[in-house]
PQR file of N, CA, C, O and H, with PARSE charges and radii, in Angstrom:
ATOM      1  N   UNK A   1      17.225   4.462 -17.191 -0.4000 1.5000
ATOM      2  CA  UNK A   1      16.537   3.190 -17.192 -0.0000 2.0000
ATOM      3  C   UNK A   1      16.088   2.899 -18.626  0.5500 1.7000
ATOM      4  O   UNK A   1      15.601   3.875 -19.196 -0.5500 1.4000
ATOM      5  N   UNK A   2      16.147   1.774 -19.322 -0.4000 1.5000
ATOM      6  CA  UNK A   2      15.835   1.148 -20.092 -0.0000 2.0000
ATOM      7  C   UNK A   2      14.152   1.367 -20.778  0.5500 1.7000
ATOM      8  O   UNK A   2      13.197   0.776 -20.274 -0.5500 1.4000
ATOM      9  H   UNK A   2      16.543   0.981 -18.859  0.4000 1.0000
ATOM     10  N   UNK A   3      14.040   2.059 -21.671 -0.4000 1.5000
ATOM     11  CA  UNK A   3      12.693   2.407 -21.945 -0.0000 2.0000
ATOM     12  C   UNK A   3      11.438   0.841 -21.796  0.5500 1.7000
ATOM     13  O   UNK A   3      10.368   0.884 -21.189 -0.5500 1.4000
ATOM     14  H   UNK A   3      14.816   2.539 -22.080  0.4000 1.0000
ATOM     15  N   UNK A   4      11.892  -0.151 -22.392 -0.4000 1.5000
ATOM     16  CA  UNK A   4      10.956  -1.215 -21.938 -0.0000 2.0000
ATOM     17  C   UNK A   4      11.278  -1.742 -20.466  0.5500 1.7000
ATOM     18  O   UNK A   4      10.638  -2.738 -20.129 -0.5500 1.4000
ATOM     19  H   UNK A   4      12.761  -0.186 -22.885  0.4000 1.0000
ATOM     20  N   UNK A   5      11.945  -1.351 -19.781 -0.4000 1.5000
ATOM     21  CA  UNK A   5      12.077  -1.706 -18.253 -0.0000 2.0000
ATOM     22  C   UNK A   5      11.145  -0.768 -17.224  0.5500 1.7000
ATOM     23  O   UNK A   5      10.714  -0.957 -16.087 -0.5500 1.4000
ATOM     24  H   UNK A   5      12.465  -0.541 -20.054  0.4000 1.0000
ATOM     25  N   UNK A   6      11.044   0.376 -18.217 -0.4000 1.5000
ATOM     26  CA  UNK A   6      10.411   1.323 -17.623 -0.0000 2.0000
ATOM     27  C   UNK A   6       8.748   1.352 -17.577  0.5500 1.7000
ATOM     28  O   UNK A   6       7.874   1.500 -16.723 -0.5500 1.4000
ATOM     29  H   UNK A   6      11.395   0.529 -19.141  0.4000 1.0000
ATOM     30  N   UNK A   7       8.833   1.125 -18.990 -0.4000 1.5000
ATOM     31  CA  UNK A   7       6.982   0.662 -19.166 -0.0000 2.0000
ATOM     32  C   UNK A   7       7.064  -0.540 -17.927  0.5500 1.7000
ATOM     33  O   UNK A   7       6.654  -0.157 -16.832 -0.5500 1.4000
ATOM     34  H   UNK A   7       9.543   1.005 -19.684  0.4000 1.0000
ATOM     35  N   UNK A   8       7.446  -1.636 -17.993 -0.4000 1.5000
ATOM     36  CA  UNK A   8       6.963  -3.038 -17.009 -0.0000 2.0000
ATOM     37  C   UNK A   8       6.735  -2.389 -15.943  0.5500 1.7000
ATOM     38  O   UNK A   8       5.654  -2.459 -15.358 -0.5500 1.4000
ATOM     39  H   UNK A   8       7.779  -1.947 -18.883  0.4000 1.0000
ATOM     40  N   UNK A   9       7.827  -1.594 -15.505 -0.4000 1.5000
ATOM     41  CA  UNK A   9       7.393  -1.317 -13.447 -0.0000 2.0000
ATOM     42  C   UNK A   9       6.186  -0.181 -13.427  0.5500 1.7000
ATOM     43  O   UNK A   9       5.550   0.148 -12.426 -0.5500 1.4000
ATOM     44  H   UNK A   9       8.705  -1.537 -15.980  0.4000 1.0000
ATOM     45  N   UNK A  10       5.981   0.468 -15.094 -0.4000 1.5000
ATOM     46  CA  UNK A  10       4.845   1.402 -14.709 -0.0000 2.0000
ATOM     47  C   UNK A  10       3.434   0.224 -14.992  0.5500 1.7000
ATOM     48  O   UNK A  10       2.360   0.284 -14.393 -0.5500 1.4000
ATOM     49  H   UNK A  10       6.497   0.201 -15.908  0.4000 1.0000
ATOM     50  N   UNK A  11       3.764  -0.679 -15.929 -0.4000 1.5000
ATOM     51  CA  UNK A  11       2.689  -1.475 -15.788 -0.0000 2.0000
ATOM     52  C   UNK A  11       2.380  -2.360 -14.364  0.5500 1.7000
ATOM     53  O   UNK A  11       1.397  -3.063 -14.127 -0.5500 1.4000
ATOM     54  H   UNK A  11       4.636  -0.728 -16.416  0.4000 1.0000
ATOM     55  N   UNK A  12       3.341  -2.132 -13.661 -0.4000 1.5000
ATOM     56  CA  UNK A  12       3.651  -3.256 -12.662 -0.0000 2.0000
ATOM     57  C   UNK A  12       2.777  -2.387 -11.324  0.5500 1.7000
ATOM     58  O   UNK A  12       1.906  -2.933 -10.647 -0.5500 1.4000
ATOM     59  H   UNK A  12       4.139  -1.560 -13.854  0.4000 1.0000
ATOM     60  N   UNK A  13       3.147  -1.219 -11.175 -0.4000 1.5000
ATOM     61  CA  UNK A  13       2.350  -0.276 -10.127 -0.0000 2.0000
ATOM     62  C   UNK A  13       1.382   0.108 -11.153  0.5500 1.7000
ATOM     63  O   UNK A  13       1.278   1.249 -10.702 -0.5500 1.4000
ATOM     64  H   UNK A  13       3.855  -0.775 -11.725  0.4000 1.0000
ATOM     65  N   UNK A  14       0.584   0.119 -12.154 -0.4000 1.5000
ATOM     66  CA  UNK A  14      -0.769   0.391 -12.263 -0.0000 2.0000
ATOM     67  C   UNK A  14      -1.861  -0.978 -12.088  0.5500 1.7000
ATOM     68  O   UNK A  14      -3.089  -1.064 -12.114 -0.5500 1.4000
ATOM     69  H   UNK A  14       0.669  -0.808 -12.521  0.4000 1.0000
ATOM     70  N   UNK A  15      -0.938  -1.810 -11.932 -0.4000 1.5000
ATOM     71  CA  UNK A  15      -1.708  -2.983 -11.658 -0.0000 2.0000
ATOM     72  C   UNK A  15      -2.051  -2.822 -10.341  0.5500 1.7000
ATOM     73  O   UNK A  15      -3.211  -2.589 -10.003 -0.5500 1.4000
ATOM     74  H   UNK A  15       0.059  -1.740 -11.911  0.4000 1.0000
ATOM     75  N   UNK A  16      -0.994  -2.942  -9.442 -0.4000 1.5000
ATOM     76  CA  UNK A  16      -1.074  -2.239  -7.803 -0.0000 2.0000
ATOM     77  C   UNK A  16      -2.334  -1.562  -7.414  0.5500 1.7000
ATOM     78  O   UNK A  16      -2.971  -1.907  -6.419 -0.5500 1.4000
ATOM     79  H   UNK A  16      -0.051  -3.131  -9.716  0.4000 1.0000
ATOM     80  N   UNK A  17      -2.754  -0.428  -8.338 -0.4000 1.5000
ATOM     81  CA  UNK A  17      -3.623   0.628  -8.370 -0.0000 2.0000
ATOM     82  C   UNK A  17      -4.968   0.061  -7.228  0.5500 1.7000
ATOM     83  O   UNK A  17      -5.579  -0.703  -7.975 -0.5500 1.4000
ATOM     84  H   UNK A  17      -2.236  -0.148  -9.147  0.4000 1.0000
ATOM     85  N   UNK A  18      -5.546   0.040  -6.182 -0.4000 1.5000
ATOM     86  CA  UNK A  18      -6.502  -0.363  -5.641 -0.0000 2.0000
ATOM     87  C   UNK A  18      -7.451   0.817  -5.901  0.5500 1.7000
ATOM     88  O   UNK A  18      -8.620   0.584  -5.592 -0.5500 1.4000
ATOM     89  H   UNK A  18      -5.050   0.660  -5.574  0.4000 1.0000
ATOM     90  N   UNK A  19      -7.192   2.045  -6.408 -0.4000 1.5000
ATOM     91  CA  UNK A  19      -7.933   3.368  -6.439 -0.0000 2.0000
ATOM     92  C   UNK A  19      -8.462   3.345  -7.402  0.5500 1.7000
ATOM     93  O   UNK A  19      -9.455   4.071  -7.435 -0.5500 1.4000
ATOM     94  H   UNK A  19      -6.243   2.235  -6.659  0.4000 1.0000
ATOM     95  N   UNK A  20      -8.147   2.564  -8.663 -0.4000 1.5000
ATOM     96  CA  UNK A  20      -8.778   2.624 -10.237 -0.0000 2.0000
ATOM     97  C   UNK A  20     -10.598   2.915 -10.516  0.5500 1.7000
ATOM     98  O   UNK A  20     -11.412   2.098 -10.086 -0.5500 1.4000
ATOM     99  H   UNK A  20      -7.339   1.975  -8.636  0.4000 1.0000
ATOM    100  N   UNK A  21     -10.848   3.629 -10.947 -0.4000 1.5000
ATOM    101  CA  UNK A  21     -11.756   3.868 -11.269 -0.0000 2.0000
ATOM    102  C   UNK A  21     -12.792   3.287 -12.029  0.5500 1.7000
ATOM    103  O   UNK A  21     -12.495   3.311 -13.224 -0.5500 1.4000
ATOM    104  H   UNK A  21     -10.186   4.293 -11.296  0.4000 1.0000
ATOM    105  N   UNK A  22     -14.314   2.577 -11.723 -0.4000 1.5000
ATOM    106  CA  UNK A  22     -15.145   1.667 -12.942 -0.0000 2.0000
ATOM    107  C   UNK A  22     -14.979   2.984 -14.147  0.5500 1.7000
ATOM    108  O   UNK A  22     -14.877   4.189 -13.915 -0.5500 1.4000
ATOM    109  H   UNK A  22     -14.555   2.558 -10.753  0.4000 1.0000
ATOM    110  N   UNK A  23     -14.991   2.422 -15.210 -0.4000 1.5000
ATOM    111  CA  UNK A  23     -15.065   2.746 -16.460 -0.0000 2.0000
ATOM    112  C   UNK A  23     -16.605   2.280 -16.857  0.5500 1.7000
ATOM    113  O   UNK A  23     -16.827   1.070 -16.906 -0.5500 1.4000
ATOM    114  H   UNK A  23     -15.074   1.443 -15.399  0.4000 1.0000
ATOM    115  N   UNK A  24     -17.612   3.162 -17.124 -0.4000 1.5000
ATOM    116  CA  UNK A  24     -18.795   2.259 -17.943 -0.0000 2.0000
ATOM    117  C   UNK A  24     -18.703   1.566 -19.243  0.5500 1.7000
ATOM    118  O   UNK A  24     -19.468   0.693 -19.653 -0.5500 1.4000
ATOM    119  H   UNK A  24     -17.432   4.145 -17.085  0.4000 1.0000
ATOM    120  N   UNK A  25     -17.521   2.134 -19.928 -0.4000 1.5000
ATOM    121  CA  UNK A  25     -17.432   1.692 -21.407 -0.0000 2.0000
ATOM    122  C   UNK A  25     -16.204   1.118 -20.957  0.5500 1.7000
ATOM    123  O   UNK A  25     -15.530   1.591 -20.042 -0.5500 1.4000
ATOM    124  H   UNK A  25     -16.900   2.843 -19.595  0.4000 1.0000
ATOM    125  N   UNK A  26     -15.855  -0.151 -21.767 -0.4000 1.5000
ATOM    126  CA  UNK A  26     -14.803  -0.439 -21.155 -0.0000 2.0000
ATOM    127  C   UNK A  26     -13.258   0.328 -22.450  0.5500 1.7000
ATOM    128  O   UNK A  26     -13.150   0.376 -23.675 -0.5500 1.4000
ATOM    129  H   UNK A  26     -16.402  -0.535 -22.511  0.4000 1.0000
ATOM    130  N   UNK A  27     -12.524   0.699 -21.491 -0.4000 1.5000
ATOM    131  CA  UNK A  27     -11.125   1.591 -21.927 -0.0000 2.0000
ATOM    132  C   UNK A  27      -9.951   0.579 -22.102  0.5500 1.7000
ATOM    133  O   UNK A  27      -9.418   0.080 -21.111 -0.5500 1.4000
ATOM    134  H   UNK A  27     -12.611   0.659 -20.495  0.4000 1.0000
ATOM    135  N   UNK A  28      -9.483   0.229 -23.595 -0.4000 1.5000
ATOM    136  CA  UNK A  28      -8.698  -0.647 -24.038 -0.0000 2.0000
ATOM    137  C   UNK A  28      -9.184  -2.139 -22.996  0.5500 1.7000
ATOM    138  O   UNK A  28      -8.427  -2.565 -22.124 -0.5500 1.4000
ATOM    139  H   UNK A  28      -9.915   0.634 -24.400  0.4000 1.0000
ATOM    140  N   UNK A  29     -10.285  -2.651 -23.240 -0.4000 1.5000
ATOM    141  CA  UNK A  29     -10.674  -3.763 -22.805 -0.0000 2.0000
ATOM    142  C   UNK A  29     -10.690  -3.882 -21.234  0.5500 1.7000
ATOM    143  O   UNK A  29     -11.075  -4.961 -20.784 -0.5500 1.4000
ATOM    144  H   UNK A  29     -10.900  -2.305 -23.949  0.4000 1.0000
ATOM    145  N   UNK A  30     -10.336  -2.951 -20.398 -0.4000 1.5000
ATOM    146  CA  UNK A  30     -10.735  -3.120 -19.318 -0.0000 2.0000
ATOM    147  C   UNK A  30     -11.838  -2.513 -18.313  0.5500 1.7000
ATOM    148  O   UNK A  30     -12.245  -1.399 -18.642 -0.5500 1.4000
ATOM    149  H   UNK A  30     -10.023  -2.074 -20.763  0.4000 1.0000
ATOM    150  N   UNK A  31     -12.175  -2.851 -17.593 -0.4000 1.5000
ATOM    151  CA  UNK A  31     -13.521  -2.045 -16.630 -0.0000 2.0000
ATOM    152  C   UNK A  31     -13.082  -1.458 -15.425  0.5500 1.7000
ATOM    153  O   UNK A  31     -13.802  -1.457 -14.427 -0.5500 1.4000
ATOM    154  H   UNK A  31     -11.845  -3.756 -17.325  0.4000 1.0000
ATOM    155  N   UNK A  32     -11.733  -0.862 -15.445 -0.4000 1.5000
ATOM    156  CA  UNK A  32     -11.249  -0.166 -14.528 -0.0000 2.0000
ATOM    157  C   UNK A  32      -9.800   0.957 -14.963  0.5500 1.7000
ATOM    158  O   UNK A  32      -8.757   0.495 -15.425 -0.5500 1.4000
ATOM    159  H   UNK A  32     -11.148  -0.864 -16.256  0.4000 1.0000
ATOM    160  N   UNK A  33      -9.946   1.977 -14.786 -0.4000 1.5000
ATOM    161  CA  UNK A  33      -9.095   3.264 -15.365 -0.0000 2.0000
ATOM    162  C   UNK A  33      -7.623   2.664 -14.244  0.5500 1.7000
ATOM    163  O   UNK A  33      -8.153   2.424 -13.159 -0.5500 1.4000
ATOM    164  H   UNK A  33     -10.793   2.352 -14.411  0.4000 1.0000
ATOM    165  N   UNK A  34      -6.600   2.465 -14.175 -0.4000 1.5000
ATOM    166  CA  UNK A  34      -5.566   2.073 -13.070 -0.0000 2.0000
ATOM    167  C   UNK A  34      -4.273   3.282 -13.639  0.5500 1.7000
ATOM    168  O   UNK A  34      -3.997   3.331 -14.838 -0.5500 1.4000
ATOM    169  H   UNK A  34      -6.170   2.661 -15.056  0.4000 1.0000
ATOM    170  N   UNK A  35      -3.701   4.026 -12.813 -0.4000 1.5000
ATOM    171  CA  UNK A  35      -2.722   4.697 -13.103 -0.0000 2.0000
ATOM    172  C   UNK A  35      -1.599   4.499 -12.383  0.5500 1.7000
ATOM    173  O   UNK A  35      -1.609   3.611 -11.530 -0.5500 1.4000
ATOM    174  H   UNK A  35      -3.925   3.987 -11.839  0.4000 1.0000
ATOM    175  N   UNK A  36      -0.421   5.296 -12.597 -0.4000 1.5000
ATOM    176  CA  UNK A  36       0.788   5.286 -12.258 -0.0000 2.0000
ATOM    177  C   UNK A  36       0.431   5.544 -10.280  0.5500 1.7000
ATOM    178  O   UNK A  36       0.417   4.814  -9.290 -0.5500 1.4000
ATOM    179  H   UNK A  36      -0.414   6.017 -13.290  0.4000 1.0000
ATOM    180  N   UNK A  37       0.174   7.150 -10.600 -0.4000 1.5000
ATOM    181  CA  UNK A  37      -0.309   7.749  -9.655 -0.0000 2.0000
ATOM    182  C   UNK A  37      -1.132   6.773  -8.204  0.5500 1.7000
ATOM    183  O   UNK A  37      -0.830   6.780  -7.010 -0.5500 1.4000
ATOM    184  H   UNK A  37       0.185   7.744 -11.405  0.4000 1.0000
ATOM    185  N   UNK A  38      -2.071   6.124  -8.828 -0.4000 1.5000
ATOM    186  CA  UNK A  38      -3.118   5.261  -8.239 -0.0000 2.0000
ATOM    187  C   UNK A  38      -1.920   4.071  -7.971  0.5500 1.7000
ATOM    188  O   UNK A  38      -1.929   3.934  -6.747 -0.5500 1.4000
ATOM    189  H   UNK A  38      -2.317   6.118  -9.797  0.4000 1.0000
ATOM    190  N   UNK A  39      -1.334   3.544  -8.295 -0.4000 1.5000
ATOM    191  CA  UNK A  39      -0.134   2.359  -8.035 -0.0000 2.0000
ATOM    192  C   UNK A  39       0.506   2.721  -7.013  0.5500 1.7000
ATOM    193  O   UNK A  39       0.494   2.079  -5.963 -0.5500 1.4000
ATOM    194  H   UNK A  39      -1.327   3.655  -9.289  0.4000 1.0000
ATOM    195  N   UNK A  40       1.315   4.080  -7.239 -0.4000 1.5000
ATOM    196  CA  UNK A  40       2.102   4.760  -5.789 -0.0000 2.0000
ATOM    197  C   UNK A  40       1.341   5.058  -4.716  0.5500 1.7000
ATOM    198  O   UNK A  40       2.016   5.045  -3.687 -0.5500 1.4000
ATOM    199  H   UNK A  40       1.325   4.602  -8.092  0.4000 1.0000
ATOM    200  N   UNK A  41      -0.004   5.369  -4.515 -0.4000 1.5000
ATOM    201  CA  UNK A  41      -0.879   5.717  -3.485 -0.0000 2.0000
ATOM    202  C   UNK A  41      -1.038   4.309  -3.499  0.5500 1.7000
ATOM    203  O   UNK A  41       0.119   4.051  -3.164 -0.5500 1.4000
ATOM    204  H   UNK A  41      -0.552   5.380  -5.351  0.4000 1.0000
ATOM    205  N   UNK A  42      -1.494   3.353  -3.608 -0.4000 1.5000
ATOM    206  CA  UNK A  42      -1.455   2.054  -2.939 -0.0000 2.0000
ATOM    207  C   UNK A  42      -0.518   1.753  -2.694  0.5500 1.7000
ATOM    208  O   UNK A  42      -0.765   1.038  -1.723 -0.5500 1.4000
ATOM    209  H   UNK A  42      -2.433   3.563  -3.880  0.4000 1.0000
ATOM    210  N   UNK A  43       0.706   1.722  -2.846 -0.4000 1.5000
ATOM    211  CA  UNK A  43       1.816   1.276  -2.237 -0.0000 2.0000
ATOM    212  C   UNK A  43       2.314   1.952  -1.025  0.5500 1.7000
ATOM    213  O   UNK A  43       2.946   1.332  -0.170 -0.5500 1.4000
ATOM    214  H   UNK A  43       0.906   2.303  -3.635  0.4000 1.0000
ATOM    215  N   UNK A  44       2.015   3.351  -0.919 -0.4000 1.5000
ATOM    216  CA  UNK A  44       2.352   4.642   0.428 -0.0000 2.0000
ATOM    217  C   UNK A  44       0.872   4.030   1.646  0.5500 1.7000
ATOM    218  O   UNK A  44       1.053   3.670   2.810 -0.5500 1.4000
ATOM    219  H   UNK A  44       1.502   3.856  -1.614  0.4000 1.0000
ATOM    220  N   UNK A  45      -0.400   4.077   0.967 -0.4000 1.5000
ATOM    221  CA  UNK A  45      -1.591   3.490   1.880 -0.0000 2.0000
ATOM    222  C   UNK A  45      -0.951   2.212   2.761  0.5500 1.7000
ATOM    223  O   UNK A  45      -0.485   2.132   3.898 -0.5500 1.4000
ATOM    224  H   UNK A  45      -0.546   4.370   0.022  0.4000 1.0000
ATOM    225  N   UNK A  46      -1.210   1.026   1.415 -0.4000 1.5000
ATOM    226  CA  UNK A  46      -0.274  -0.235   2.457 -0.0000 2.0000
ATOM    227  C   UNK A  46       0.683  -0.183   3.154  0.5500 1.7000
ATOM    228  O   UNK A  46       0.630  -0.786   4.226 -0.5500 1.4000
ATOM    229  H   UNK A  46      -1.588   1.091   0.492  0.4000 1.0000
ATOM    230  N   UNK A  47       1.939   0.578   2.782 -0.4000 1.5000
ATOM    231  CA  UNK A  47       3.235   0.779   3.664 -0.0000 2.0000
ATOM    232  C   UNK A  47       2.655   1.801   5.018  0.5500 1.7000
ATOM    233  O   UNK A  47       3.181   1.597   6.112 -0.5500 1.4000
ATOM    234  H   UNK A  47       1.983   1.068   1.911  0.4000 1.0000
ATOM    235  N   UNK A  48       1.623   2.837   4.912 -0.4000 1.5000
ATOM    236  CA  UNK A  48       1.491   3.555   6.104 -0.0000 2.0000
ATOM    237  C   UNK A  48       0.745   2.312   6.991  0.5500 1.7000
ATOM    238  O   UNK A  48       1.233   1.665   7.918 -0.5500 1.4000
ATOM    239  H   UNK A  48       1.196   3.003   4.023  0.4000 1.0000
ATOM    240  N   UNK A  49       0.141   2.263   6.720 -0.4000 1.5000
ATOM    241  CA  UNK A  49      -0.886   0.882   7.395 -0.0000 2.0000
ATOM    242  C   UNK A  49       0.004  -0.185   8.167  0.5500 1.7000
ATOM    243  O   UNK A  49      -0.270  -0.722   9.240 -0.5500 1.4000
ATOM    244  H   UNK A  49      -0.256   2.788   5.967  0.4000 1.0000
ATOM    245  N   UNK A  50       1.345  -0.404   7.228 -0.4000 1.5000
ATOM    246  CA  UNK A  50       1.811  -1.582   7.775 -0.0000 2.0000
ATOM    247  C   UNK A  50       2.821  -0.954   9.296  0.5500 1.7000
ATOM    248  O   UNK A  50       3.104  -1.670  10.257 -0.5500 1.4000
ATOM    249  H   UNK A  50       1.568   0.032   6.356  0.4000 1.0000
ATOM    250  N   UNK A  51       3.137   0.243   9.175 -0.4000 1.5000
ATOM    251  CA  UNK A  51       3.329   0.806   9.862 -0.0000 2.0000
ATOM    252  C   UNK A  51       3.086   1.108  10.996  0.5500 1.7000
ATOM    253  O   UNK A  51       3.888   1.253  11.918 -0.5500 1.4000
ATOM    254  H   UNK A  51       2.907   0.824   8.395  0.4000 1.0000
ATOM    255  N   UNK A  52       1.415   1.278  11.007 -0.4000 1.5000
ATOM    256  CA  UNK A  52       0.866   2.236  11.902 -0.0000 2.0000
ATOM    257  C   UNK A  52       0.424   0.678  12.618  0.5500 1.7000
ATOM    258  O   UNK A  52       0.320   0.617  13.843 -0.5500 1.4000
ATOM    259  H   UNK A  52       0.764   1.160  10.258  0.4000 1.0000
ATOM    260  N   UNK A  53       0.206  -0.414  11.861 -0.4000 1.5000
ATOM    261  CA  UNK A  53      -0.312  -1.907  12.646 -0.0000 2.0000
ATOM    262  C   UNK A  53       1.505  -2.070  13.807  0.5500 1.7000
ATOM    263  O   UNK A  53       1.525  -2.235  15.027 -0.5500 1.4000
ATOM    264  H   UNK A  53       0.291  -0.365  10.866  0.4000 1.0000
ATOM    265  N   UNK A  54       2.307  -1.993  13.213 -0.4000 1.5000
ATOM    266  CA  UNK A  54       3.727  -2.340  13.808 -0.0000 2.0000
ATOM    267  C   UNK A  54       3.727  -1.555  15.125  0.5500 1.7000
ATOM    268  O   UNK A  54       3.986  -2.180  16.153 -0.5500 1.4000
ATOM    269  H   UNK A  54       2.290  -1.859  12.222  0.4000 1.0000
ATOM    270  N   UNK A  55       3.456  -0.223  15.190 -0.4000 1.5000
ATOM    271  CA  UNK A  55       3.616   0.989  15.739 -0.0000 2.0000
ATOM    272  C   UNK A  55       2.515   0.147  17.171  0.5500 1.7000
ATOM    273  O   UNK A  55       2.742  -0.180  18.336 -0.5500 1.4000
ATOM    274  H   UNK A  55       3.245   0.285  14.355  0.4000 1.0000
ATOM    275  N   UNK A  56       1.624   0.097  16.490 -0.4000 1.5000
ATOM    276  CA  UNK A  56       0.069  -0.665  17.762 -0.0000 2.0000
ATOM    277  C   UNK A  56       0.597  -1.864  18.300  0.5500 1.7000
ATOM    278  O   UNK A  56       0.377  -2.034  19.499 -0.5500 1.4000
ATOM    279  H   UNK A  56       1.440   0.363  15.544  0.4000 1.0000
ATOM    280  N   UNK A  57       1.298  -2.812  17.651 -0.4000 1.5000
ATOM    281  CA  UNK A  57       1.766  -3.751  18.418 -0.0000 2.0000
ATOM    282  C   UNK A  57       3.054  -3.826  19.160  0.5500 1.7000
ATOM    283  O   UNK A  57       3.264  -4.883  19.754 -0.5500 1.4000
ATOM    284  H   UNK A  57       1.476  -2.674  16.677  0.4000 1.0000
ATOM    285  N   UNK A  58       4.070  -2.764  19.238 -0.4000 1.5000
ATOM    286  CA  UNK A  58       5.080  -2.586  19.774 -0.0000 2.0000
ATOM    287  C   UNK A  58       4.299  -1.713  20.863  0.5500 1.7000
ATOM    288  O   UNK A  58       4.604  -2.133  21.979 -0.5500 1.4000
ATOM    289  H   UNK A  58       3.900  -1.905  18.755  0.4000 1.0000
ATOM    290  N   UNK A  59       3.486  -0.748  20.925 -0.4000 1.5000
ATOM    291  CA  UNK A  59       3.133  -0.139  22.096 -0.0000 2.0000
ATOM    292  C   UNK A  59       2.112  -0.951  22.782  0.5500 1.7000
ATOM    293  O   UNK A  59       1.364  -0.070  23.205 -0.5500 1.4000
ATOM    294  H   UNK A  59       3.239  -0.407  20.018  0.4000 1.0000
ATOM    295  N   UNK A  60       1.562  -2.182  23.194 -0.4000 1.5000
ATOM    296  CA  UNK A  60       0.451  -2.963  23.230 -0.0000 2.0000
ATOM    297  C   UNK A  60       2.065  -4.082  24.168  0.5500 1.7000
ATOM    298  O   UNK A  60       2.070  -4.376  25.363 -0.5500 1.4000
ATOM    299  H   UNK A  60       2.169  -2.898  22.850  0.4000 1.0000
ATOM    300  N   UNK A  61       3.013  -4.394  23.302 -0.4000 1.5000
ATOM    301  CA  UNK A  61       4.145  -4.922  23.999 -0.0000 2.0000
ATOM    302  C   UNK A  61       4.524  -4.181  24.998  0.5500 1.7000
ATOM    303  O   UNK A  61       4.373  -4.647  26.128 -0.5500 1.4000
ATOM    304  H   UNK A  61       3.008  -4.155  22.331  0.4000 1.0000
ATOM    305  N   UNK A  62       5.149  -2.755  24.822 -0.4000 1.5000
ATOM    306  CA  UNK A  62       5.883  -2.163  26.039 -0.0000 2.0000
ATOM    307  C   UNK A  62       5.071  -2.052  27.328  0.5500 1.7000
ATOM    308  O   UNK A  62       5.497  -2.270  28.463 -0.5500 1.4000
ATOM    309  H   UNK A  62       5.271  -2.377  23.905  0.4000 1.0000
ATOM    310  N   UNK A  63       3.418  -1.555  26.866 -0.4000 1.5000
ATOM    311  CA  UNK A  63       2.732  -1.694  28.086 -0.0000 2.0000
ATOM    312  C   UNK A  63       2.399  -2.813  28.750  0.5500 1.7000
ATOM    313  O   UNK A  63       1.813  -2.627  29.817 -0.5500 1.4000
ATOM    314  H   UNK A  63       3.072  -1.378  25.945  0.4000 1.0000
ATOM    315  N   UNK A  64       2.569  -3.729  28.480 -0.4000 1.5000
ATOM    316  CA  UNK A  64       2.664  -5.152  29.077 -0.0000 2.0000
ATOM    317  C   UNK A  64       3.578  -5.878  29.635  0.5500 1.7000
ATOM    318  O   UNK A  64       3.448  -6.924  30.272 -0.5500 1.4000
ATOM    319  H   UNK A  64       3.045  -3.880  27.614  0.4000 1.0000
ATOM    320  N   UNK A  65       4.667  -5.188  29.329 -0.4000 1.5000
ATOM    321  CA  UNK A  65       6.072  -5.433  30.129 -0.0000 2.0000
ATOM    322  C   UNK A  65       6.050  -4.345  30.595  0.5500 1.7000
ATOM    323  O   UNK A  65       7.130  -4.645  31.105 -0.5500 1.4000
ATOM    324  H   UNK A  65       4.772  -4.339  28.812  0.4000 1.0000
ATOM    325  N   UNK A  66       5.837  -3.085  31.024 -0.4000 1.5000
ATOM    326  CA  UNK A  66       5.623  -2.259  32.434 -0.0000 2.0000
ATOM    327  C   UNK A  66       4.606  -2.907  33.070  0.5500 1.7000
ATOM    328  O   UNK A  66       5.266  -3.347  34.012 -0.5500 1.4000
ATOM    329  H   UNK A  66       4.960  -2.842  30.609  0.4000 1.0000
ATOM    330  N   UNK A  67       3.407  -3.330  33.283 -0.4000 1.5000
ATOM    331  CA  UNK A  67       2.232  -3.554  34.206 -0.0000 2.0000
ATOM    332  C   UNK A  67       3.111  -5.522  34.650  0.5500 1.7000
ATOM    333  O   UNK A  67       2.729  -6.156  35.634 -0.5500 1.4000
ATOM    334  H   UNK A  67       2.872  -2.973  32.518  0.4000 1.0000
ATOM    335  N   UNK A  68       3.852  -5.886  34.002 -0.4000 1.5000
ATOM    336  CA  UNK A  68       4.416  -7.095  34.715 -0.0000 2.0000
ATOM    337  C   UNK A  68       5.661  -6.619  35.719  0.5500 1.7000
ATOM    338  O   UNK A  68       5.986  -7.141  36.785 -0.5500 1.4000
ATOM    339  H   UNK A  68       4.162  -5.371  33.203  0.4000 1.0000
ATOM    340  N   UNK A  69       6.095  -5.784  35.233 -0.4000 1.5000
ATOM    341  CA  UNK A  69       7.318  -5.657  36.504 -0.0000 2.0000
ATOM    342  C   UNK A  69       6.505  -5.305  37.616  0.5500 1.7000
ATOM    343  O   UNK A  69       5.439  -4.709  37.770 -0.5500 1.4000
ATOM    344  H   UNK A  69       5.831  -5.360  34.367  0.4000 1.0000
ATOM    345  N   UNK A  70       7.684  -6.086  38.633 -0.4000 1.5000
ATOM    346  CA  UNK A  70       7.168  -5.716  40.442 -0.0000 2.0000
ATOM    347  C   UNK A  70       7.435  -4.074  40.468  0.5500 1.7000
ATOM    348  O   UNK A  70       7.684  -3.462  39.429 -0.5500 1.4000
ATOM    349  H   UNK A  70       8.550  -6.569  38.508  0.4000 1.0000
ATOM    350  N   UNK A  71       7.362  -3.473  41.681 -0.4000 1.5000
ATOM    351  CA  UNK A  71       7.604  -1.768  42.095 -0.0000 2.0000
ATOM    352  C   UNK A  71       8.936  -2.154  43.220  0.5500 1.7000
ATOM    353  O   UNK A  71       9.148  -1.188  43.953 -0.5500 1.4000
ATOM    354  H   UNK A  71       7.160  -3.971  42.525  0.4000 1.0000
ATOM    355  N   UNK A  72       9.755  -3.208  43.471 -0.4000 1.5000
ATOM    356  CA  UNK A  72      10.855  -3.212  44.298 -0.0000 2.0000
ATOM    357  C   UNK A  72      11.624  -2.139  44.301  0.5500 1.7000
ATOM    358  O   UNK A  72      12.620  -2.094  45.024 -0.5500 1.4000
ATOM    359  H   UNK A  72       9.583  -3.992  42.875  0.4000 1.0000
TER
END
């Protein structure tokens, strides 16, 4: 990969970062520490989440189409 293609997507998931840390002093002008690391754990958090919401509403469906069928 392209060394400046590479910085963007690491700048791109430290932006992501929801885990970043307050900084009291601020660190190259910002008031929050954001890492690579912290980018990929928000992206695995949201994707498990979106998951585990999919997972609740497909089983919330199936049991609702068993309790509608007749017992013929």
């Amino acid at each position: 990969m392209e060394k400046g293609k590479a910085h963007e997507l690491g700048s791109l998931i430290r932006d992501i970062d929801l885990f970043g840390q307050p900084v009291t002093l601020k660190y190259k002008g910002r008031s929050h520490s954001k890492t690579i690391i912290g980018g990929l754990t928000t992206i695995l958090y949201v994707a498990g989440l979106a998951v585990y919401f999919a997972m609740l509403v497909s089983q919330s469906t199936l049991k609702s189409n068993n309790s509608t069928r007749s017992l013929d």
